[in-house]
C-alpha positions as CSV (number, residue, x, y, z in Angstrom):
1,X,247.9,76.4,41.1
2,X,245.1,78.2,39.4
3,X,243.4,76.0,37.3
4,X,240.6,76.5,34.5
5,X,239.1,73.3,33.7
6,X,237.6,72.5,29.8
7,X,235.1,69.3,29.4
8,X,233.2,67.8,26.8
9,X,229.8,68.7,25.9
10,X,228.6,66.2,25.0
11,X,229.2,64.7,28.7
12,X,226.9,67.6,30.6
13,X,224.3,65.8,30.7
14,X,225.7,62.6,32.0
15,X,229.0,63.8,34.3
16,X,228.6,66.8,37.0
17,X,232.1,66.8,37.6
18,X,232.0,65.3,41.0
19,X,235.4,63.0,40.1
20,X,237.2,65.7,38.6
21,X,236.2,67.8,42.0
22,X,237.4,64.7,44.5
23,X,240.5,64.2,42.8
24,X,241.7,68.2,43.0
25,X,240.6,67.6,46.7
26,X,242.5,64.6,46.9
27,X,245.2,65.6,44.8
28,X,245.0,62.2,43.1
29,X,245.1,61.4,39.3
30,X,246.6,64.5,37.4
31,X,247.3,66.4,40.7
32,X,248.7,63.6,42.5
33,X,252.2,65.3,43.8
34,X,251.1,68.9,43.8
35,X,252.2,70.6,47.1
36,X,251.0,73.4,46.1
37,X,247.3,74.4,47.1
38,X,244.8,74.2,43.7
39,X,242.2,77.2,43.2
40,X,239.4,76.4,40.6
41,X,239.0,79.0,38.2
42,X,236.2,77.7,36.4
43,X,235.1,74.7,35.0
44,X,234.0,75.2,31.7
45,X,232.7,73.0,28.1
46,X,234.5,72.7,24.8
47,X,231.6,74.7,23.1
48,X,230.4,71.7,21.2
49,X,232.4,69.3,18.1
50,X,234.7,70.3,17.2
51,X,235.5,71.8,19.8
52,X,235.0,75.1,18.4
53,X,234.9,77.6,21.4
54,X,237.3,76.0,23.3
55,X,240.3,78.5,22.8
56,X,238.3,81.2,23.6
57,X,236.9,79.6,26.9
58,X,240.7,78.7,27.4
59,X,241.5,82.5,27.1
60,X,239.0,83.4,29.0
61,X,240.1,80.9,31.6
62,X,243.6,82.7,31.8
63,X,241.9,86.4,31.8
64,X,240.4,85.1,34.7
65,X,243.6,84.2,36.6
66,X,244.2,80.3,35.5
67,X,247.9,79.4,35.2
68,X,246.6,75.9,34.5
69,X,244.3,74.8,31.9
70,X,243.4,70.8,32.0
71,X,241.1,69.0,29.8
72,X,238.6,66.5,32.1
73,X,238.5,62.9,31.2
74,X,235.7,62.8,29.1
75,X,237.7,64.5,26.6
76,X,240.8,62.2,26.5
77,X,239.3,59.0,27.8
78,X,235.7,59.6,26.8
79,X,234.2,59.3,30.6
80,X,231.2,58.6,31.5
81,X,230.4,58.0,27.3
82,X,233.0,56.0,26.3
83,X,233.3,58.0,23.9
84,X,236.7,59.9,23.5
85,X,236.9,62.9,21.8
86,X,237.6,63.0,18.3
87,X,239.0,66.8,18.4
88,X,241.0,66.2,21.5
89,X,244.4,66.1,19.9
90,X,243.2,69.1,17.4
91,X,242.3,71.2,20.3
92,X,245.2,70.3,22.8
93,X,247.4,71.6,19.6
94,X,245.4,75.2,19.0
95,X,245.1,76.1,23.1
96,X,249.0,75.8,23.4
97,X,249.5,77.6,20.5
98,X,247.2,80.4,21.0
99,X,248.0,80.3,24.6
100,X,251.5,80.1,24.7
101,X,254.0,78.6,27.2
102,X,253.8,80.4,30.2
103,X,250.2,78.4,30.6
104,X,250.7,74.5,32.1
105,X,248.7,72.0,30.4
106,X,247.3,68.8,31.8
107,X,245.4,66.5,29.5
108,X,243.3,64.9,31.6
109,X,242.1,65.1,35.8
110,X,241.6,61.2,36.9
């Protein structure tokens, strides 16, 4: 798997990604039955509500090799904020569209 990963924001300051790190490692949460071995393409934010850059950081992702996009926690489940995001669902809807289905989607790493 070559996965390009999308977070909030709004989280930056708050969340380095260290959990969403462990658990590709680990192959826990999202990954949890993956054989296969996981490459980080890039980790990368939404561009800011609502969300506005995100599809072309998700292309960009793919140019770049990802055959995976996920969206991190904070987006789905608000982590570390509490705070989900509002755009999530909006976003999710316009990636897969744009992208197509030959890209896997995974809404959320733990």
């Amino acid at each position: 798997m070559k996965l390009g990963i999308i977070r909030c924001m709004q989280t930056e300051d708050y969340c380095p990604g260290t959990t969403d790190f462990r658990v590709i490692r680990e192959k826990t949460g999202a990954f949890e039955g993956i054989t296969e071995d996981i490459e980080i393409i890039g980790f990368i934010n939404c561009g800011g509500c609502p969300a506005k850059k995100s599809i072309l950081r998700a292309r960009e992702l793919v140019k770049r090799g990802a055959d995976t996009i996920a969206f991190a926690s904070c987006i789905q489940k608000g982590t570390p904020i509490g705070y989900p995001c509002p755009f999530a669902k909006r976003m999710r809807e316009l990636i897969v569209k744009d992208l197509g289905d030959g890209i896997n989607i995974l809404d959320y790493t733990h």
